[in-house]
LOFI-312661 format. One record per residue (C-alpha): y, z, x; residue number from 1; residue in one letter. Coordinates in steps of 0.1 Angstrom, whole numbers. Layout:
((Y,Z,X),NUM,"A")
...
//
This chain:
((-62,-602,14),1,"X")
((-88,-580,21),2,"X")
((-120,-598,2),3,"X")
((-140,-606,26),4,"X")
((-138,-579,49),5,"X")
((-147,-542,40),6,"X")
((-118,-528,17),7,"X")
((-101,-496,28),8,"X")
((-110,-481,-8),9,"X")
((-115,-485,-41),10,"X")
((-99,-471,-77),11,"X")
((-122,-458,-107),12,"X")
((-99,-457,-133),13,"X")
((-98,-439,-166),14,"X")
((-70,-456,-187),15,"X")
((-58,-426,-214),16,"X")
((-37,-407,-195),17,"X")
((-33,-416,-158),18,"X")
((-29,-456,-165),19,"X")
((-17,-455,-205),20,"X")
((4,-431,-220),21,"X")
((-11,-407,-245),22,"X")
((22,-404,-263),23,"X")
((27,-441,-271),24,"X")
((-9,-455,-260),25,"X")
((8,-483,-243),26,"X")
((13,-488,-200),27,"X")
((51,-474,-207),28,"X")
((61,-472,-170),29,"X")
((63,-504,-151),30,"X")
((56,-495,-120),31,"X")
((20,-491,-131),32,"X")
((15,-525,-138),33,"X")
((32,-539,-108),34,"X")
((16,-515,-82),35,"X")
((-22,-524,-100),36,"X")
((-14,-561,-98),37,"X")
((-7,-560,-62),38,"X")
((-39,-537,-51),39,"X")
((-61,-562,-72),40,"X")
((-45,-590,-53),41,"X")
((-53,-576,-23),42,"X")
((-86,-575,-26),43,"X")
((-92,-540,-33),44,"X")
((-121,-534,-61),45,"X")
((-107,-516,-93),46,"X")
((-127,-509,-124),47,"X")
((-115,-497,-158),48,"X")
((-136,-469,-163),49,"X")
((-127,-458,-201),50,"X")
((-140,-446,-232),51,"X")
((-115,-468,-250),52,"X")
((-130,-502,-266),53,"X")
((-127,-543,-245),54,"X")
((-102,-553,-270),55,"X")
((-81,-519,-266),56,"X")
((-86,-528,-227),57,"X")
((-75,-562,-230),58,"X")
((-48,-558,-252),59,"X")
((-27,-530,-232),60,"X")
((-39,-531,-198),61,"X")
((-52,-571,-190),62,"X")
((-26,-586,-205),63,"X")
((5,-570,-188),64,"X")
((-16,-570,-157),65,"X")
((-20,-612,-166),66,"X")
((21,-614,-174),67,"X")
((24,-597,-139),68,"X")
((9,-624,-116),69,"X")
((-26,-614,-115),70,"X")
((-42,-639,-92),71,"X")
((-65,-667,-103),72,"X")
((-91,-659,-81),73,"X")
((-88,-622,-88),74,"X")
((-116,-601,-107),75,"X")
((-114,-566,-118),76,"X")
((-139,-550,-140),77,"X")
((-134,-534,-177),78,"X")
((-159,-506,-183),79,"X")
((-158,-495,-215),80,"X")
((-169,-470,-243),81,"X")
((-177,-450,-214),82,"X")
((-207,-476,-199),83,"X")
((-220,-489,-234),84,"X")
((-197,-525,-228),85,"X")
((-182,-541,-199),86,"X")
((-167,-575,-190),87,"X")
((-147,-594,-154),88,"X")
((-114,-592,-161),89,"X")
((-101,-623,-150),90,"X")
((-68,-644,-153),91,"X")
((-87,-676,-161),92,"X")
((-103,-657,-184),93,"X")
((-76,-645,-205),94,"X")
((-81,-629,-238),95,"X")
((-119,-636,-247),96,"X")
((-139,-627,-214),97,"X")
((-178,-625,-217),98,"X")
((-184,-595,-232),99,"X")
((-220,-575,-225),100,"X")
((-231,-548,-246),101,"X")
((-258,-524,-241),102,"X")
((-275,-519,-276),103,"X")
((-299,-496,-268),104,"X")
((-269,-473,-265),105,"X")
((-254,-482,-302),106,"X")
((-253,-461,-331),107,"X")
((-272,-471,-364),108,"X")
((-250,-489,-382),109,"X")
((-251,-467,-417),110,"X")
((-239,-440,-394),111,"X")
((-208,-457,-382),112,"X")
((-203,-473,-421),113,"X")
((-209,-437,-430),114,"X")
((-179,-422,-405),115,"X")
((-160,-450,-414),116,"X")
((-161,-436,-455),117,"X")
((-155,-405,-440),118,"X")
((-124,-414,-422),119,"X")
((-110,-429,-448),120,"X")
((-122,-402,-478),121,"X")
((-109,-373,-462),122,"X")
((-88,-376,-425),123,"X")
((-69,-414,-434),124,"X")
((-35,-393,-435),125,"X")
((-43,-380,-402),126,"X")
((-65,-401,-383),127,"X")
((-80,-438,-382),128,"X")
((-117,-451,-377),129,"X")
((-116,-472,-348),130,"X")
((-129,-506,-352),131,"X")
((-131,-521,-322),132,"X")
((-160,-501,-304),133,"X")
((-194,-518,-303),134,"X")
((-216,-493,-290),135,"X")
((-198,-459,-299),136,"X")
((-180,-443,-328),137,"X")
((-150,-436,-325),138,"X")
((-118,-411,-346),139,"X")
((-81,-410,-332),140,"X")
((-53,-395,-343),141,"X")
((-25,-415,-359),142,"X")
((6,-420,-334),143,"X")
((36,-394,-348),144,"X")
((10,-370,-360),145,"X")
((14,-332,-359),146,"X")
((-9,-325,-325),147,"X")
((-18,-288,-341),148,"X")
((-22,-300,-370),149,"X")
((-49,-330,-358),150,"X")
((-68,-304,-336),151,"X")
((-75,-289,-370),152,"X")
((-88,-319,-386),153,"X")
((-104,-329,-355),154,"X")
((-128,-301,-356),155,"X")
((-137,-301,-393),156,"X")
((-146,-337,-385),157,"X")
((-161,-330,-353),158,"X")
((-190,-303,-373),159,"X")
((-193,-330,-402),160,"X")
((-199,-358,-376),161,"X")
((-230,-335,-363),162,"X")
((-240,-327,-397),163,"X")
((-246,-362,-403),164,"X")
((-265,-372,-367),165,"X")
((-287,-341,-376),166,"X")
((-301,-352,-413),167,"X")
((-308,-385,-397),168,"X")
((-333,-366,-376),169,"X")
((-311,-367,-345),170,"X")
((-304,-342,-321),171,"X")
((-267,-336,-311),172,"X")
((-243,-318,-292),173,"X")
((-209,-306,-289),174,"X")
((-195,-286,-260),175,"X")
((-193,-257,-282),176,"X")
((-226,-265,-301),177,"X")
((-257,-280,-292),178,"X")
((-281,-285,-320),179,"X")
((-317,-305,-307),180,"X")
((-339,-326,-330),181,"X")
((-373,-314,-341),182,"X")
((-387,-333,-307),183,"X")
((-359,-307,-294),184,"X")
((-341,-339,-280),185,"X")
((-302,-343,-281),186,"X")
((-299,-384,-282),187,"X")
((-263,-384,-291),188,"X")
((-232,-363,-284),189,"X")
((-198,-354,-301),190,"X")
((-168,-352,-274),191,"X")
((-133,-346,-285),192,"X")
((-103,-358,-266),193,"X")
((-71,-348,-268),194,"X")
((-61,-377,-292),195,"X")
((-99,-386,-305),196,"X")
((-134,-376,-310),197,"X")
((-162,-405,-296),198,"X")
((-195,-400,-310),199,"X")
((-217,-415,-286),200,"X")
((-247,-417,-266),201,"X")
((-261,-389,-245),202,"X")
((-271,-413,-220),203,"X")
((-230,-430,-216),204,"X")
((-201,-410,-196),205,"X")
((-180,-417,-170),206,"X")
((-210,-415,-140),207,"X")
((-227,-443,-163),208,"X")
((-195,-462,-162),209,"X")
((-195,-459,-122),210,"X")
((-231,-471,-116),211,"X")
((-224,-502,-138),212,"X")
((-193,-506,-115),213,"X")
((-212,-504,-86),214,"X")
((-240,-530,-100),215,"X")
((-213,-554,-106),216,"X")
((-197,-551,-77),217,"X")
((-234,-559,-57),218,"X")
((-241,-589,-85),219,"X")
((-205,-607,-75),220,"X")
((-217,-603,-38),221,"X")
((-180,-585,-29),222,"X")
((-182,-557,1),223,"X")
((-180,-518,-8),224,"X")
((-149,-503,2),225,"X")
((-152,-473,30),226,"X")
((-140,-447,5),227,"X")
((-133,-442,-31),228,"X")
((-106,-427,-54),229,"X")
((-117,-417,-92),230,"X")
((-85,-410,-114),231,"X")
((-90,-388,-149),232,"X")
((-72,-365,-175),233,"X")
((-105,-347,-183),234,"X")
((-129,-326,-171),235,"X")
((-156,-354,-178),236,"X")
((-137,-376,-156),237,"X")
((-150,-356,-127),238,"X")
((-182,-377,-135),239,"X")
((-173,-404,-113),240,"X")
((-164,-387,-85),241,"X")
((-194,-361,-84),242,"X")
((-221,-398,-92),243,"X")
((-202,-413,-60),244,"X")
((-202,-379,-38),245,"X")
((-244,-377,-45),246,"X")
((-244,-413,-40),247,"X")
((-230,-401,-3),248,"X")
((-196,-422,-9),249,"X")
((-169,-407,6),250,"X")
((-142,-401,-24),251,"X")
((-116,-380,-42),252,"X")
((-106,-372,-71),253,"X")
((-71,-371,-84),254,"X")
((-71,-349,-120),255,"X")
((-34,-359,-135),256,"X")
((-38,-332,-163),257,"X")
((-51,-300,-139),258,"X")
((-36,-276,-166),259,"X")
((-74,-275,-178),260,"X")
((-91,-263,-146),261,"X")
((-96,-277,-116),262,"X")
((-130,-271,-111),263,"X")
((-149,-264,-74),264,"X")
((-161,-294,-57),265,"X")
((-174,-307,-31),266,"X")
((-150,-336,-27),267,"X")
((-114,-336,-22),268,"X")
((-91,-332,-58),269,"X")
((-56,-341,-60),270,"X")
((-30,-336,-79),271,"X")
((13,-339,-84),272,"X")
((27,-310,-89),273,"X")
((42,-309,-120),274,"X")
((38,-345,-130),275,"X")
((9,-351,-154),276,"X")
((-3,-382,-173),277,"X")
((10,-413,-164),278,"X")
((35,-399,-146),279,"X")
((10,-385,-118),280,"X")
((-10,-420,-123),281,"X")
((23,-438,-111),282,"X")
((28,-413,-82),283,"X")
((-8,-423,-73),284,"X")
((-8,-457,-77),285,"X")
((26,-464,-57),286,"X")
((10,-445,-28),287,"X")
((-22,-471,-30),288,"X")
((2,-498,-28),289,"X")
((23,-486,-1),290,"X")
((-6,-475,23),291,"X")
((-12,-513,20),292,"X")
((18,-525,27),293,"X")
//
């Protein structure tokens, strides 16, 4: 165990892609789960840093992670909807952890109700309206879908979702589009994925995620580890890495989709080869578990 001394690093994990498949939206290869379970047993500090909801969290990563011998004195960290909710994963805990929800990142309620209309009015057939978020909201695709045929969709829903943010007097932005309120503020964003679109806070991403980490890690009175590793499919993932790098943390990223750019940095990226997805998060992971062993 390594909890009381300084741990030789520590994982900032996104969960679509590297840790759950994007295929079947399950942990499909074992290995995952087995190597994860033995680096939070050994002390070393891992967060869930995700855009997905707690209960999607809980449901597909905690709960094999639980099955797999998770430790009883063992906490790792679920930071979700990209650093609008988070919760201690716990063993003890099990399936209804504390939750904590910052609701000065939320969306007005008649705006999710309204999304939720569209959804189901004009893109059921091709996507669903995600239910479990709290602070965000939230589109994906239906599993089986035609991938060309949702990046369609996705976009004609993507420019009504902004449509909608802007008559409420908001201002919003897309990667593409940016589109300020009269104050010539942009409070909320629209940022597709490859399976969904989250409409969400301007002041959430993935750096948000690794601050709260951070706090949560100095409020459970647990050591920093000497380095860091930050694991993504996207080019926001690179969030964590470049809030740790200011931060003066030594880290590196590992990008398990590169076919989108790897940008220049001023940290270390890595990457495996051909493998992408889960696949390279597995190839990671192992190698974690192995430099412990």
């Amino acid at each position: 165990m390594v909890n009381d001394s300084v741990p030789p690093f520590g994982l900032l994990l996104d969960v679509d892609g590297p840790i759950a498949s994007p295929v079947t939206r399950t942990v499909a290869i074992s290995s995952i789960v087995t190597d994860l379970t033995a680096l939070a047993n050994a002390g070393i500090p891992i967060a869930f840093n995700t855009g997905r909801s707690d209960a999607f969290l809980r449901d597909v990563v905690v709960a094999p992670l639980a099955s797999a011998g998770l430790g009883q004195d063992v906490t790792l960290y679920g930071i979700c909807e990209k650093g609008g909710v988070w919760f201690r994963i716990t063993a003890a805990g099990g399936s209804e952890p504390e939750i904590f929800v910052d609701e000065e990142l939320a969306l007005p309620a008649e705006y999710s109700a309204d999304i939720e209309r569209l959804v189901a009015e004009r893109f059921d057939e091709i996507m669903f309206f995600d239910h479990t978020k709290r602070s965000m909201v939230s589109a994906e695709q239906h599993i089986g879908t035609d991938d060309e045929a949702y990046r369609t969709a996705q976009y004609d829903f993507d420019m009504i979702a902004m449509e909608k943010l802007v008559k409420l007097g908001f201002g919003v932005s897309r990667e593409d589009d940016v589109r300020p309120a009269a104050d010539g503020s942009v409070r909320y964003r629209v940022d597709p994925t490859i399976i969904s679109t989250d409409i969400e806070s301007s002041a959430v991403g993935k750096d948000t995620g690794a601050d709260r980490f951070l706090q949560l890690l100095a409020e459970d009175g647990r050591p920093m580890p000497s380095r860091w590793y930050t694991v993504g499919d996207s080019r926001t993932d690179y969030a964590m890495a470049q809030w740790l790098h200011e931060r003066g943390e030594e880290v590196s990223h590992v990008d398990v989709r590169p076919a989108d750019g790897v940008p220049k940095t001023a940290y270390p990226v890595l990457t495996y080869g051909d493998s992408i997805h889960d696949d390279a998060g597995a190839q990671f992971l192992r190698e974690r578990a192995s430099e412990l062993s």
